[in-house]
C-alpha positions, 0 to 999 in steps of 0.5 A: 433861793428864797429860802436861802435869802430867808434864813440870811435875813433870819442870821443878820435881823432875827431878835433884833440882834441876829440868829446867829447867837443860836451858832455862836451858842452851839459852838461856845458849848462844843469848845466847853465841852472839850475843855472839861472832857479832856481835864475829866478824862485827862487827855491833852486834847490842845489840838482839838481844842485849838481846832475848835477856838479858831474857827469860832473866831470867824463868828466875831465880823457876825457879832460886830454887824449884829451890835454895829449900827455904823458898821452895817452902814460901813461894810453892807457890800461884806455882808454875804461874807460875813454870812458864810464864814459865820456860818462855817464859825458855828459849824465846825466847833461841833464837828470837831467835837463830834471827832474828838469823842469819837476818837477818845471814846472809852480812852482815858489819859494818865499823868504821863500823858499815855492814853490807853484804853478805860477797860484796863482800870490803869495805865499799862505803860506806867505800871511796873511789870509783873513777875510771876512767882515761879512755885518751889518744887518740893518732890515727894518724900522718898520717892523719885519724882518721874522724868518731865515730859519734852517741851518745847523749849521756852521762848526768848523774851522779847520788848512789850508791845503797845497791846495786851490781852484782857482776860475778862473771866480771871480779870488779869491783865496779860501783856504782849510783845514786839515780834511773837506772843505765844499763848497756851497751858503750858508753862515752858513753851509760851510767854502768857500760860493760862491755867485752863483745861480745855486750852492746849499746851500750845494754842495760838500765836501772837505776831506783832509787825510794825505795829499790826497784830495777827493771830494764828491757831497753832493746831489746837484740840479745841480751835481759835474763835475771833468775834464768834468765828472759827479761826480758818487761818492767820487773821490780823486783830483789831481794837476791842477783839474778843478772842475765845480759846477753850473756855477762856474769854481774851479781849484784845486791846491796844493804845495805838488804834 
């Protein structure tokens, strides 16, 4: 009990004005620094920041007391009021800072304002799709080429998700899409072809459902490995995710978290 009355005289008496310039201090640079986050970053932040502003607002009765003589005199029975709600002023701008950090960290926003994650050097949403040239077949002077092998047959194309899979050795960029992404070396059976040896021709499966992804080993020679563990069966992917399949690194990322 007497620590509390102490630190309620220390908030109204201290430095002559009162303590709680320190919380107003604290909560002016909390607002700041979503401000210039946020423009940094590009992030429309207004909520966060309006979460901020207003409830710093309740330190204005503690100000008002501090430089007042005549409202001390006036309003001394709201004097415990004006303690807690201006304690809550000072508090709550930095734990809203503290959230938004939390929320954007390595996200940055577009002029569209798509927020995506900072790994992929540019808005995926913004950028135009990317065509893989198809390579001209040219068979061998005066020799029959031989009959393909039977594959499967290719898969129908489907809308792009909100996540793709970042390819960190090759530094590509491989989009996914609603319903299933299917993933291995060969050209004809999967919608990402990956050029490594030690991949199977149909290695893992991709299925999107109302915004979750789950991943599925497709009987490869070599196995699935999600975060260092031996893909047993199906396992839903989360944010940053690192998928390893042969001797390719797949790093899973998604705007929608």
């Amino acid at each position: 009990m007497d620590a509390t009355n102490s630190f309620f005289i220390w908030w109204f008496e201290q430095w002559g004005i009162g303590g709680w310039v320190i919380f107003f201090l604290v909560a002016v640079a909390a607002i700041a620094w979503i401000i210039y986050d946020s423009q940094s970053r590009r992030i429309r932040a207004l909520g966060w920041l309006m979460g901020a502003i207003l409830p710093a607002l309740l330190l204005i009765p503690s100000i008002i007391f501090g430089f007042s003589a005549t409202t001390q005199d006036q309003l001394q029975n709201l004097q415990e009021t004006f303690f807690y709600i201006g304690l809550i002023g000072g508090i709550v701008p930095v734990v809203v800072a503290v959230g938004y950090g939390i929320t954007y960290q390595g996200m940055r926003g577009c002029e569209h304002g798509h927020v995506y994650d900072a790994a992929l050097g540019a808005c995926p949403l913004c950028a135009p799709p990317r065509v893989e040239p198809v390579p001209e077949y040219r068979p061998a002077p005066d020799r029959t080429p031989p009959a393909p092998p039977p594959v499967s047959p290719a898969p129908p194309a489907r809308p792009p998700a909100n996540a793709w899979l970042l390819n960190e050795g090759a530094n590509r960029t491989h989009q996914l899409n609603q319903g299933d992404t299917r993933v291995g070396r060969g050209k004809q059976a999967n919608h990402i072809v990956l050029g490594d040896r030690a991949v199977s021709r149909e290695h893992i499966l991709i299925r999107e459902d109302r915004g979750h992804f789950t991943i599925y080993d497709r009987g490869s020679r070599t196995g699935t490995y999600v975060n260092g563990r031996r893909l047993e069966g199906p396992l839903m992917l989360a944010h940053d995710d690192l998928i390893e399949i042969g001797d390719t690194r797949l790093r899973f990322v998604t705007s929608r978290r």
